[in-house]
ROLUM-983569 format. One record per residue: residue number from 1; residue in three letters; x, z, y of N, C-alpha, C in turn. Coordinates in steps of 0.05 Angstrom, whole numbers, plus 32768, in hexadecimal, padded with zeros to 4 digits. Each point is the difference from the previous one (the first is absolute). Example, Ala and Ser with C-alpha at 12.3 -4.5 7.8 and 13.67 -1.06 7.14 Angstrom:
2
SITE   i  aa n.c1 n.c3 n.c2 ca.c1 ca.c3 ca.c2 c.c1 c.c3 c.c2
SITE   1 ALA 8108 809C 7F8E  7FEE  8000  8018 8012 8000 8018
SITE   2 SER 7FF9 7FF2 8015  8010  8001  8018 7FF1 800E 8016
! end
This chain:
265
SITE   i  aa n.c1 n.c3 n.c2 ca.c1 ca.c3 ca.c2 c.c1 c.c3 c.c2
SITE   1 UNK 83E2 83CA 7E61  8007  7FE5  7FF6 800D 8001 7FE5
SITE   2 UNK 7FFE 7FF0 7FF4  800D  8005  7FE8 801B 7FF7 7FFA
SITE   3 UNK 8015 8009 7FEF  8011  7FFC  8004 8012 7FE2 7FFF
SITE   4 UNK 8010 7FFB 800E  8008  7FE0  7FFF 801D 7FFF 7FF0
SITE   5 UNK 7FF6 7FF8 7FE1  8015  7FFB  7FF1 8013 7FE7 7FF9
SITE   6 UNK 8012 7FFC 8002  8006  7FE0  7FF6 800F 8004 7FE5
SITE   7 UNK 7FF9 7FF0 7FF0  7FFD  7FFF  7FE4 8013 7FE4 7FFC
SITE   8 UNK 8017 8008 7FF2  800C  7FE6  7FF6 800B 8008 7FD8
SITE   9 UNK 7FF5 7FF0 7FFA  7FF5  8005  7FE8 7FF7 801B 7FF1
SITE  10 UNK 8014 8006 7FF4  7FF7  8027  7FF6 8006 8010 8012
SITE  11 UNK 8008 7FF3 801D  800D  8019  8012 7FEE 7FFC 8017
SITE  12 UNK 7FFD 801F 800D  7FF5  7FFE  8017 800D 8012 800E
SITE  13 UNK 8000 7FFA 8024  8009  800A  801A 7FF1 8002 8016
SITE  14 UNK 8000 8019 8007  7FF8  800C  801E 800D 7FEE 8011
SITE  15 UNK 8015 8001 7FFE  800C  7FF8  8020 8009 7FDF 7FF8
SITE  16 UNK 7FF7 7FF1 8016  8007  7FE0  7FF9 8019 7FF7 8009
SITE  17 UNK 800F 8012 800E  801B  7FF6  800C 8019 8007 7FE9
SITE  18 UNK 8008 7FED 7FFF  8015  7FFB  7FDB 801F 8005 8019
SITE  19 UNK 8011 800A 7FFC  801C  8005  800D 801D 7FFA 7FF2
SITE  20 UNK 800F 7FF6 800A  801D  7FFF  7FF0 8012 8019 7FFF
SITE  21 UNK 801E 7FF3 7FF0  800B  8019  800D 8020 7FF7 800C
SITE  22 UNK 8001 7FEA 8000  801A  7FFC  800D 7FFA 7FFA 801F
SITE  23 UNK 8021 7FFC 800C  8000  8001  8019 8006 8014 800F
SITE  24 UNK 7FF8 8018 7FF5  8000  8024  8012 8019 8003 8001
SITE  25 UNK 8000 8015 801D  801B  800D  8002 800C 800B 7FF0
SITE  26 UNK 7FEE 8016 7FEE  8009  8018  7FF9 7FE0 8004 7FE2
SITE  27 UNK 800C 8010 7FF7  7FEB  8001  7FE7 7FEC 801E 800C
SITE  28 UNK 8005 8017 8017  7FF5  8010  8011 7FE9 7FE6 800C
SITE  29 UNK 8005 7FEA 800B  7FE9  7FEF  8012 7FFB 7FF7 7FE7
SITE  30 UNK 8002 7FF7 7FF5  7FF1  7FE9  7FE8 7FE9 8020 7FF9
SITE  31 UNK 800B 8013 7FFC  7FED  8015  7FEE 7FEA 8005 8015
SITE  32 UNK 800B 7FFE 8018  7FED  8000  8018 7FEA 7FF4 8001
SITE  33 UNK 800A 7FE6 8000  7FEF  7FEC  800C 7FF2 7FF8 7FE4
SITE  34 UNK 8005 7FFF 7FE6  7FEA  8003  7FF0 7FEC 8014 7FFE
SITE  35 UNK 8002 8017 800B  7FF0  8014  8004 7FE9 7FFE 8010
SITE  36 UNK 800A 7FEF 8018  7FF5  8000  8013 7FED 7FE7 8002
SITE  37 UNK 8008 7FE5 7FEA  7FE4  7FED  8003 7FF4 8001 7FF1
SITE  38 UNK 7FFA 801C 7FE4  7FEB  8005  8002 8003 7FEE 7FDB
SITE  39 UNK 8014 7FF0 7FFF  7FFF  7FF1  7FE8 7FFD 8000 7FED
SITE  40 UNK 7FF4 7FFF 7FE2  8000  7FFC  7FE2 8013 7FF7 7FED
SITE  41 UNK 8009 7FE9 8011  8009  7FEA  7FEC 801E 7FFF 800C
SITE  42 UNK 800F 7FFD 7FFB  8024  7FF9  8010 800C 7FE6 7FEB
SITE  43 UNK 8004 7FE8 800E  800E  7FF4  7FEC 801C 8005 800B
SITE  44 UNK 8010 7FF4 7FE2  8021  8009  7FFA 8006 7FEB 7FF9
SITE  45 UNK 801A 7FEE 800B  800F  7FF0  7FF7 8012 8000 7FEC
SITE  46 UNK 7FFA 7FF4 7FE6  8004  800C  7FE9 8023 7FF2 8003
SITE  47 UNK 8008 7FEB 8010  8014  7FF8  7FF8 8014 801B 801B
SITE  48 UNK 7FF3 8008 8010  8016  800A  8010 8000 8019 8004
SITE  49 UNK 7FE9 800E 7FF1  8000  801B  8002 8004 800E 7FDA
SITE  50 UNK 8012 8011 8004  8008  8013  7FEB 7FE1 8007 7FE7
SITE  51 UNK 7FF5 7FF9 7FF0  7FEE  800D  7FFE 8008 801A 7FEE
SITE  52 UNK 8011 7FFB 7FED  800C  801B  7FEE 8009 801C 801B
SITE  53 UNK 8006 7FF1 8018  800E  801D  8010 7FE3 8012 8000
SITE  54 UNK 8007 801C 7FF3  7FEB  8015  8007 8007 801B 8014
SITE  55 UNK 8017 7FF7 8001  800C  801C  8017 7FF4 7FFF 8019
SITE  56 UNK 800B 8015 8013  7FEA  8008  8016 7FFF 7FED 8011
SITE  57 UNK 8029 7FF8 800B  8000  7FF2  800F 7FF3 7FDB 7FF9
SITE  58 UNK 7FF6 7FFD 7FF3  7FF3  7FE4  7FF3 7FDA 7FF8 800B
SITE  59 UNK 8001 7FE7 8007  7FE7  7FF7  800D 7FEC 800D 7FE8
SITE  60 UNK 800B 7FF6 7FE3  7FF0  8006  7FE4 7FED 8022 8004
SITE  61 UNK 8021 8017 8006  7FF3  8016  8006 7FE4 8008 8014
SITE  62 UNK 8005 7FEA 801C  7FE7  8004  800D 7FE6 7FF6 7FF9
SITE  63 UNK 8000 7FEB 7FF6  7FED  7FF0  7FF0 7FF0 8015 7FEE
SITE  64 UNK 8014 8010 7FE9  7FF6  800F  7FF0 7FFA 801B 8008
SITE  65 UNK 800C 8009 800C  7FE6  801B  8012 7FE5 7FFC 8014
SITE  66 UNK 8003 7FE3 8008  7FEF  7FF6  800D 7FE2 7FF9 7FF4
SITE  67 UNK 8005 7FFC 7FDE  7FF4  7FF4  7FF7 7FED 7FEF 8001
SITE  68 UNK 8011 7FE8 8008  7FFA  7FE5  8007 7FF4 7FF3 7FE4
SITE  69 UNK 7FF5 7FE5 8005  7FFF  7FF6  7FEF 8015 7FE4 8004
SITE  70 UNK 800D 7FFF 7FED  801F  7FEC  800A 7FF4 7FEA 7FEE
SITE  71 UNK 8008 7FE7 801C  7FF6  7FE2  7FFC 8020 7FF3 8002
SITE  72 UNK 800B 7FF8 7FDF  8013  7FFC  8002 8002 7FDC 8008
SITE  73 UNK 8016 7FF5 801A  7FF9  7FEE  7FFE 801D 7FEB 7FF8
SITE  74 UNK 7FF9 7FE5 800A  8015  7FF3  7FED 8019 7FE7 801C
SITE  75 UNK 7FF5 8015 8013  800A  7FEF  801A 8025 8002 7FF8
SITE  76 UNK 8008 7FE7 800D  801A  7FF5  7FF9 8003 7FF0 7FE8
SITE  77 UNK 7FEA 7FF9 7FF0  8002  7FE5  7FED 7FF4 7FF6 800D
SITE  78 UNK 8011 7FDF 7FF4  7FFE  7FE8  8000 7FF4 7FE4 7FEE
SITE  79 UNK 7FF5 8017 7FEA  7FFF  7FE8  7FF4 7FEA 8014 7FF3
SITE  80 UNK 7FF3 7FEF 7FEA  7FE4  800A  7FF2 800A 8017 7FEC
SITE  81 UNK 8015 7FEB 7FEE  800E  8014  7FED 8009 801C 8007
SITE  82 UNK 800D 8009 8012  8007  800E  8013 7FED 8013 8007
SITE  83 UNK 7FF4 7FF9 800D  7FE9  8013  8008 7FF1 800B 7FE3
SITE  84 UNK 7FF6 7FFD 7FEB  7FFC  8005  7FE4 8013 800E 7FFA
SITE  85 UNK 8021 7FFF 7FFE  8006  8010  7FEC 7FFB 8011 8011
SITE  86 UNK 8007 800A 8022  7FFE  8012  8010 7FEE 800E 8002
SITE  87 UNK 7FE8 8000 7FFA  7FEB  8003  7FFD 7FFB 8013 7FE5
SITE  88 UNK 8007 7FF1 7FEE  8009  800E  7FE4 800C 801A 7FFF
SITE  89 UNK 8016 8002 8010  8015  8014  7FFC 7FF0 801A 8015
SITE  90 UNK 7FF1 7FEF 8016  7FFB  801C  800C 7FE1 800E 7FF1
SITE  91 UNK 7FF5 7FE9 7FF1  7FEF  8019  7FE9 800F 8016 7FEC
SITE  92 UNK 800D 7FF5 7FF2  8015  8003  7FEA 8004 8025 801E
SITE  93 UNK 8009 7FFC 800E  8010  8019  800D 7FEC 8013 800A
SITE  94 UNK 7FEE 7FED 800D  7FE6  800C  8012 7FE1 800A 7FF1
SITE  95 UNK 8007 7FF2 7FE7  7FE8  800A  7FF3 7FE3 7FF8 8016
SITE  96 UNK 8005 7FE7 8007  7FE1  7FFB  800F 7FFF 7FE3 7FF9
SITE  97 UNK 7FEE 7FF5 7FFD  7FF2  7FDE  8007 8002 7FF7 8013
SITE  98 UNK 7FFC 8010 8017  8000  7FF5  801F 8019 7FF0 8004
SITE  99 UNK 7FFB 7FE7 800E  8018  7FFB  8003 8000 7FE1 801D
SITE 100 UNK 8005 8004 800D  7FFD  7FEB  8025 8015 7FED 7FF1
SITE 101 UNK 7FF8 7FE6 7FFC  800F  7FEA  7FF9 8002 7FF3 8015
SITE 102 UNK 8020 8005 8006  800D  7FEC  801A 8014 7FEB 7FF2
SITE 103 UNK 7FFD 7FE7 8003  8015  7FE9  7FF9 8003 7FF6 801E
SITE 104 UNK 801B 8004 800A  8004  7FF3  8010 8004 7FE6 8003
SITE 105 UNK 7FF7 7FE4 800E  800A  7FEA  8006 8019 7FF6 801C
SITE 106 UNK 8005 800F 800D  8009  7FF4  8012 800C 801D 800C
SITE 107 UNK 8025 8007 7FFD  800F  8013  800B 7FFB 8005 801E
SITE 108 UNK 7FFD 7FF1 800C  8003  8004  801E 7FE3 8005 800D
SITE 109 UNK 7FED 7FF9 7FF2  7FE1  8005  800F 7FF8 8015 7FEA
SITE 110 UNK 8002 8005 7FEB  7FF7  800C  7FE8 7FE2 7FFB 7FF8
SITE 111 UNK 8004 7FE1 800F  7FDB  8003  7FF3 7FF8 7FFC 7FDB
SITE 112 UNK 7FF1 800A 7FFE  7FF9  7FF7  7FE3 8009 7FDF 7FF0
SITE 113 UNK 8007 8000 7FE7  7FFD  7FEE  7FEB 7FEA 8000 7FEE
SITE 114 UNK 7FE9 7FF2 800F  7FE9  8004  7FF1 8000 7FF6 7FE5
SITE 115 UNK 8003 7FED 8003  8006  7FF6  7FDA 800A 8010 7FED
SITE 116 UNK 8015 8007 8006  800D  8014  7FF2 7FEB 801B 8003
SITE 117 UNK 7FF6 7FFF 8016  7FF7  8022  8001 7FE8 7FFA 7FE8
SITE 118 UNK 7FED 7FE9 7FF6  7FF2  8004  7FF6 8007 8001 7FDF
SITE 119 UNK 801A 7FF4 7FFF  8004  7FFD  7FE0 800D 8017 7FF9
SITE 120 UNK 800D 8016 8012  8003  8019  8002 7FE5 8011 7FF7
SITE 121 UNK 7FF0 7FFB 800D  7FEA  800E  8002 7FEC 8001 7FEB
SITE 122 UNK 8006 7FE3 7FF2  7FF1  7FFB  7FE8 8009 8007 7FE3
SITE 123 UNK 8021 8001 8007  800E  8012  7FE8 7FFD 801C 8002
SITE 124 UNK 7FF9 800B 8015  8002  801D  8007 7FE6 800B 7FF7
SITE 125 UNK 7FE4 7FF8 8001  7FE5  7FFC  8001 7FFF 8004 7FDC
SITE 126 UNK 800E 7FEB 7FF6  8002  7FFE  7FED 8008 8015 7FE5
SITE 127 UNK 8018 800D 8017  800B  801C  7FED 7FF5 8020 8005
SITE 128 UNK 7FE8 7FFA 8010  7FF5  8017  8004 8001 800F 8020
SITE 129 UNK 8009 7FEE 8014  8002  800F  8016 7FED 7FFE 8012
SITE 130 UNK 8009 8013 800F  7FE7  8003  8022 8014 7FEC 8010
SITE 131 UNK 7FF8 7FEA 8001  8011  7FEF  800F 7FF6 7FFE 801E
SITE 132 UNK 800B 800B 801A  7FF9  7FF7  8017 800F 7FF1 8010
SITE 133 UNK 8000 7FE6 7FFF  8018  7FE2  800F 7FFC 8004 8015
SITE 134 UNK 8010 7FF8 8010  800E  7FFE  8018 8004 7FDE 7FFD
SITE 135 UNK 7FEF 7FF9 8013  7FFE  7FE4  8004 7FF6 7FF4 801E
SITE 136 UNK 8002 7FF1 8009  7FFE  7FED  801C 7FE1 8002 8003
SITE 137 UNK 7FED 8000 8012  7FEE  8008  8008 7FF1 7FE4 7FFD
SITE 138 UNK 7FFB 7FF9 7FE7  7FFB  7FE4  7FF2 7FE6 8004 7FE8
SITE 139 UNK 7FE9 7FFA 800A  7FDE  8007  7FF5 7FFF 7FF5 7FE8
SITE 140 UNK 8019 7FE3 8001  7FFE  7FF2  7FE1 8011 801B 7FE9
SITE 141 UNK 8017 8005 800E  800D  8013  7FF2 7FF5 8017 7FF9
SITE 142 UNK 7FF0 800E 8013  7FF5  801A  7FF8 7FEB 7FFA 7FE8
SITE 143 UNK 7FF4 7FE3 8009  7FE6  8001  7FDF 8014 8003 7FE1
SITE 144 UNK 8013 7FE9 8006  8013  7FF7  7FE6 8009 8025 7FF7
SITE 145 UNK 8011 8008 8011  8006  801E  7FF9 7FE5 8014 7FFF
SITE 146 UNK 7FE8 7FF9 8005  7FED  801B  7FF4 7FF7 7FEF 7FDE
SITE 147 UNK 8008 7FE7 8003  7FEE  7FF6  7FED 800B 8002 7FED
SITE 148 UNK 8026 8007 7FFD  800D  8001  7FEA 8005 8020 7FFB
SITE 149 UNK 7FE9 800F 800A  7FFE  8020  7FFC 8016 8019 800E
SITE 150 UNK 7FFF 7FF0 8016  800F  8016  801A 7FE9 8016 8006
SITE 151 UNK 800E 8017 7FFD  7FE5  8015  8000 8000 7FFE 8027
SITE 152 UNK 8013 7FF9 8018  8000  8001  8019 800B 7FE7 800C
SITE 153 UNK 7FF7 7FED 8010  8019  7FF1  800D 8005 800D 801C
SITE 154 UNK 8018 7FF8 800A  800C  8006  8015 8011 7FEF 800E
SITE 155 UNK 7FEF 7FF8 800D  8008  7FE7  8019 8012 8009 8014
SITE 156 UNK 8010 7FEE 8007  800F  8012  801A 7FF6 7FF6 801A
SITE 157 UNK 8006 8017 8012  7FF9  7FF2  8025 8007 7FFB 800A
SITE 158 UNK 8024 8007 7FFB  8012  7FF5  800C 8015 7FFD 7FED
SITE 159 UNK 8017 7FEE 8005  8018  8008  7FF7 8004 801A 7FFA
SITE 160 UNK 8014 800F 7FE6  8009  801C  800C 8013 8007 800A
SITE 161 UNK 7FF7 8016 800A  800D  8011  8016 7FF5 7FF6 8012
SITE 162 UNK 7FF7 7FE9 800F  7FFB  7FF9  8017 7FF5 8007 8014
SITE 163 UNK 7FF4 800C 7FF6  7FEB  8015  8016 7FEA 7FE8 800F
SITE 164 UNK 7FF8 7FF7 7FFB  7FF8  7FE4  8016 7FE2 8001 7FFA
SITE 165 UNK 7FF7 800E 7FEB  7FE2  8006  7FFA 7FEF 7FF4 7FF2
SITE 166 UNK 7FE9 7FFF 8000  7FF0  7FE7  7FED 8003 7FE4 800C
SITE 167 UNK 800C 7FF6 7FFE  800C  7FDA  8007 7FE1 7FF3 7FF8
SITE 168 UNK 7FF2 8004 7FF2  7FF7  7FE3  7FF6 7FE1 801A 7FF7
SITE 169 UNK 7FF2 800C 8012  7FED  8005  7FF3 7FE8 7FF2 7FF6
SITE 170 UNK 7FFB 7FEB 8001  7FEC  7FE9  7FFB 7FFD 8000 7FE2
SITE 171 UNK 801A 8000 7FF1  8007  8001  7FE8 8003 8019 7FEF
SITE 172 UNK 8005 8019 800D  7FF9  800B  7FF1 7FDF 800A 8007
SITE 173 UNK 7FF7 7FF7 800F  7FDE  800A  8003 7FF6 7FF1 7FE3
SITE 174 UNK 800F 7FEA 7FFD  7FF4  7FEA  7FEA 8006 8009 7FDE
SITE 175 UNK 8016 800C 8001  800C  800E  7FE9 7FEC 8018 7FF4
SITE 176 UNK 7FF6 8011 8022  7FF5  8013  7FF3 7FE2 8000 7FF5
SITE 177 UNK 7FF7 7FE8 8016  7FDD  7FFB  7FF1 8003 7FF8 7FE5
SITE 178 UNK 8016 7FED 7FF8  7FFB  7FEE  7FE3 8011 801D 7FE7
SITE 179 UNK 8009 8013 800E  8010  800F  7FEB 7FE6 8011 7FEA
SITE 180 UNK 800A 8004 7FED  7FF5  8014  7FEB 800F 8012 8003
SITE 181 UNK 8018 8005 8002  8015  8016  7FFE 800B 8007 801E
SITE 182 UNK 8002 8018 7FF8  800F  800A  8029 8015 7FEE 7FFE
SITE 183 UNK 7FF5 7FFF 8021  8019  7FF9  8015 800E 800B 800E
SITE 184 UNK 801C 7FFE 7FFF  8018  8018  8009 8005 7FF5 8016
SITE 185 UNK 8006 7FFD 8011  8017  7FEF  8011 8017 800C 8002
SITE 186 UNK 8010 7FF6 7FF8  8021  8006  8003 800E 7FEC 8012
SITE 187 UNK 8011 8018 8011  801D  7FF1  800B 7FF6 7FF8 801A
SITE 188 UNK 800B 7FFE 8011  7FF8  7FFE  8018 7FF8 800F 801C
SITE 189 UNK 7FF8 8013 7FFB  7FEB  800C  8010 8018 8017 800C
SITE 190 UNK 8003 8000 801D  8013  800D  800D 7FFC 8014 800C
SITE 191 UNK 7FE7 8006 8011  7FEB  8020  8008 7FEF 7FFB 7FF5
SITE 192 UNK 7FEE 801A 8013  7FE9  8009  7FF4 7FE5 7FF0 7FFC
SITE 193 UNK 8001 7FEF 801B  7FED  7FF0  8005 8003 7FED 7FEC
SITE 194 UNK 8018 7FEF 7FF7  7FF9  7FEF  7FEE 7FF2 8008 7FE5
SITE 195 UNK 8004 801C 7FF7  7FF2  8004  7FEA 7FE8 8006 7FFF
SITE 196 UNK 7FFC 800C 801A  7FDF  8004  8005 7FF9 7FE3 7FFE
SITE 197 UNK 7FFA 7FEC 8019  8003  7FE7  7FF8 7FF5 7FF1 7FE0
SITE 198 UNK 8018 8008 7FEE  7FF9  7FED  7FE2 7FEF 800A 7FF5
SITE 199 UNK 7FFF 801E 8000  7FE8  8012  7FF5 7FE4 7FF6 8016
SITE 200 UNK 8005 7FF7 8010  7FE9  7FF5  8007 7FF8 7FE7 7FF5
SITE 201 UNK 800A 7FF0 7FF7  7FFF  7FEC  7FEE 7FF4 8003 7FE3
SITE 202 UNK 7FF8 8012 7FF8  7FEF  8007  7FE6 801D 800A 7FF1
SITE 203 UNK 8019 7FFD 7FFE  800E  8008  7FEC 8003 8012 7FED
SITE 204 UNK 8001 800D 7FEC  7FFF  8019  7FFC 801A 800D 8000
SITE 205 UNK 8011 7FF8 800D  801D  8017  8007 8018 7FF7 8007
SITE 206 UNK 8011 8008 8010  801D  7FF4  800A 8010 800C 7FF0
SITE 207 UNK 801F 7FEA 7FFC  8013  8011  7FF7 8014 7FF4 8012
SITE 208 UNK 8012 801B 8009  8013  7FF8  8015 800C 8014 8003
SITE 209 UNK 8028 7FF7 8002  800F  8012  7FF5 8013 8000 8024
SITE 210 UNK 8015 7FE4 800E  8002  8007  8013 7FF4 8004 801B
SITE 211 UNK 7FE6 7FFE 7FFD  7FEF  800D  801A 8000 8016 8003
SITE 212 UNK 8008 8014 7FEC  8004  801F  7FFA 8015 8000 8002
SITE 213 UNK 800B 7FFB 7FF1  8024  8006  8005 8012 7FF8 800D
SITE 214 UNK 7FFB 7FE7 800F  8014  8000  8014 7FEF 8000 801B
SITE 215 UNK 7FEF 8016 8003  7FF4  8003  801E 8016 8016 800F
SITE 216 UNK 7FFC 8009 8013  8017  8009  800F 7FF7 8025 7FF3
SITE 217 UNK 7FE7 8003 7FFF  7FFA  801F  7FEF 7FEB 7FF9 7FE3
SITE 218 UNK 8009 7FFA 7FF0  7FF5  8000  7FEB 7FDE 800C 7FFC
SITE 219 UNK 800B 8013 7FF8  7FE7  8016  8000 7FED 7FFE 8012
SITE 220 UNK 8003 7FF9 8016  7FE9  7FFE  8015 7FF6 7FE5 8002
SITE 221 UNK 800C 7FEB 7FF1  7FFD  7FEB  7FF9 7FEF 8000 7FE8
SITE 222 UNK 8003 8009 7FE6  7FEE  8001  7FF0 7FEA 800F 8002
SITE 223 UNK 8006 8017 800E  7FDE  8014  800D 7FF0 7FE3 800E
SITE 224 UNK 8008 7FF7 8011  7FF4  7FE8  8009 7FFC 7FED 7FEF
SITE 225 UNK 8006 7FF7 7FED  7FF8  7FEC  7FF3 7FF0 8003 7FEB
SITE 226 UNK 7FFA 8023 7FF1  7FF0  8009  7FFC 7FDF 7FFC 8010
SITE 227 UNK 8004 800D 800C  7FE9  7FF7  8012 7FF4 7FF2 8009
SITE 228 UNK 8017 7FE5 8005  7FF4  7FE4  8005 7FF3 7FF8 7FEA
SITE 229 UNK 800C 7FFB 7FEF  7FED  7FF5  7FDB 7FE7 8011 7FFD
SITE 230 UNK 8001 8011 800A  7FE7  800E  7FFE 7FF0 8000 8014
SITE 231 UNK 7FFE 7FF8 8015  7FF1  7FF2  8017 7FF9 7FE5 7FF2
SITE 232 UNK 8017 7FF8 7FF8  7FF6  7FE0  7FFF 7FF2 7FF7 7FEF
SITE 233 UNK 7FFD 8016 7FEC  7FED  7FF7  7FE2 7FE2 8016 800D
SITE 234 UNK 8004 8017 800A  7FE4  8002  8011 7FFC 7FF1 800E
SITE 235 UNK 800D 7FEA 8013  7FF6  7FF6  800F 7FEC 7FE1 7FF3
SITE 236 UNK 8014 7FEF 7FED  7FF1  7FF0  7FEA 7FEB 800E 7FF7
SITE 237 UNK 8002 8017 7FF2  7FDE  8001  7FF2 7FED 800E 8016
SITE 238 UNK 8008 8000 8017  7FE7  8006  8013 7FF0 7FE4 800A
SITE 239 UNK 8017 7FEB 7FFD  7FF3  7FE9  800C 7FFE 7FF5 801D
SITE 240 UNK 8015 7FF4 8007  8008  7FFF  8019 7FE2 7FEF 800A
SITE 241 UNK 7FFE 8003 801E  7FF0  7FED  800B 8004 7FEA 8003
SITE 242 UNK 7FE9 7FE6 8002  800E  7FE8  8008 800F 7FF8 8013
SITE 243 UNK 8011 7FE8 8002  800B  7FFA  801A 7FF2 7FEB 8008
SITE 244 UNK 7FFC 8005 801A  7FF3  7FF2  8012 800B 7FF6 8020
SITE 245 UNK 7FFD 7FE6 7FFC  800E  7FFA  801F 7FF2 800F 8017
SITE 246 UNK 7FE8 7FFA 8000  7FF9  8016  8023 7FFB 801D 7FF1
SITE 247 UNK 7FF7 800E 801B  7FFF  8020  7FFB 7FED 7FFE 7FFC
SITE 248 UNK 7FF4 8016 7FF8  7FE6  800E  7FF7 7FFE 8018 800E
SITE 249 UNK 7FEB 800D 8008  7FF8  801E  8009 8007 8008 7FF0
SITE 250 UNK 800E 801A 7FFD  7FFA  8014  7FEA 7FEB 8015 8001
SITE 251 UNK 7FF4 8002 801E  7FE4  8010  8003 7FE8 7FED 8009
SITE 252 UNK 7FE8 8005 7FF0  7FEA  7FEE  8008 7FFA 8000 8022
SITE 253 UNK 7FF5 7FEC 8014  7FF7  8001  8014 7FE4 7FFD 8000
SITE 254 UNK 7FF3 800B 7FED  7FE2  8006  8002 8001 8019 800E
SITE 255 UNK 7FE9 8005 8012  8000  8012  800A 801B 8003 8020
SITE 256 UNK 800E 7FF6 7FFD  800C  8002  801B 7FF6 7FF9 8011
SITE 257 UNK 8004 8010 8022  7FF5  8001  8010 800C 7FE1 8011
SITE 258 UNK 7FE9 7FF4 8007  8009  7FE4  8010 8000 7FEB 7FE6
SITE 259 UNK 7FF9 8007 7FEB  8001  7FE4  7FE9 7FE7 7FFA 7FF8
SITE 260 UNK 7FF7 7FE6 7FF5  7FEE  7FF8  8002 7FF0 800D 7FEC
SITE 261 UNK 800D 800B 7FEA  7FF1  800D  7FE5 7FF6 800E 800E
SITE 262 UNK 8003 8017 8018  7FF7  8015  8004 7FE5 8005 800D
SITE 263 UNK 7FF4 7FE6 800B  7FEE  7FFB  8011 7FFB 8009 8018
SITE 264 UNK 8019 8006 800E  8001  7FFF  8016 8008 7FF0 801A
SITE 265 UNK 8011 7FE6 7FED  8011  7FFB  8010 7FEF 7FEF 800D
! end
């Protein structure tokens, strides 16, 4: 078979499962459990994680022997401005374009501020970046953000942290037929099954930080969620069968003894 790449603008990845890094016990499980799902990409919260720390004991240090590719993001703004300069500063440090634009609207649910996320997105677009938004699982929003040159959108499935899974797949099935650019799904997704699940939905990749890190064993949590995304995107390009209210044989009854095909009966 040939190989299955996903391509978001000049970059490409083997593995479609995108991972965080907060939440872990210990920076021994975080080193773990990124090992173990198999990941490319790690985003970093540019407002709450150190990025100058290079010493051993530092998330930075595992990141950089790991050699990840770091998706710096902009979670904990509020406002458009905000998220921009944040954004700014973690090129300026990180030396990358990549950058997950989160504007929060609402402290207590943390769902997106789409408005804001787009005039973020359109200043960011603007200065040269790989912009991938973090926005409400909204088909009008995903066109507006591919159309103002988001190289990815990323819908969420649930609230985060919630664990509660794809909420609303109708919508993103609709996101992903009308998209030009991959579809991530972020936030939400609590086991394994839910990510198998969205990857069954055509998406091209999950990103999810407490389904890994606050499971009761980490590591055996991301080995599994490795594996699920990768069932679930073989299982999409194999092509599920239809659903059908009655059953069907799965073996022909031509030829069975006592049926009428057989000419005996």
């Amino acid at each position: 078979m040939p190989e299955d790449i996903l391509k978001i603008d000049q970059f490409e990845f083997r593995s479609r499962l995108f991972t965080g890094t907060g939440k872990y016990p210990d920076l021994d499980t975080a080193r773990g459990a990124l090992e173990a799902s198999g990941c490319e990409v790690v985003t970093v919260a540019v407002r709450r994680v150190d990025l100058k720390a290079k010493g051993s004991e530092s998330i930075m240090s595992v990141l950089q022997e790991g050699g990840y590719t770091l998706l710096p993001n902009t979670a904990g703004c509020y406002t458009s401005e905000d998220a921009v300069r944040t954004a700014r500063l973690a090129r300026e440090l990180l030396d990358t374009p990549l950058v997950k634009l989160e504007v929060i609207g609402d402290e207590k649910t943390l769902f997106p501020d789409v408005p804001a996320t787009i005039e973020a997105a359109k200043a960011l677009v603007d200065d040269g970046f790989t912009v991938l938004p973090y926005f409400n699982d909204d088909p009008v929003a995903a066109r507006r953000l591919e159309d103002l040159g988001c190289a990815a959108v990323m819908p969420l499935a649930a609230p985060i942290g919630s664990g509660l899974g794809v909420r609303n797949p109708f919508n993103i099935e609709i996101i992903v037929k009308h998209a030009g650019v991959p579809v991530i799904v972020d936030a939400g997704v609590g086991t394994a099954s839910d990510a198998a699940v969205a990857m069954e939905l055509g998406i091209d990749g999950v990103l999810m930080n407490t389904a890994i890190a606050g499971a009761k064993d980490p590591v055996r949590m991301a080995r599994a969620m490795k594996l699920a995304v990768q069932a679930g995107r073989d299982a999409f390009l194999a092509g599920r069968i239809q659903r059908k209210l009655y059953a069907t044989a799965s073996s022909p009854i031509a030829g069975v003894i006592g049926s009428d095909q057989d000419g005996r009966s």
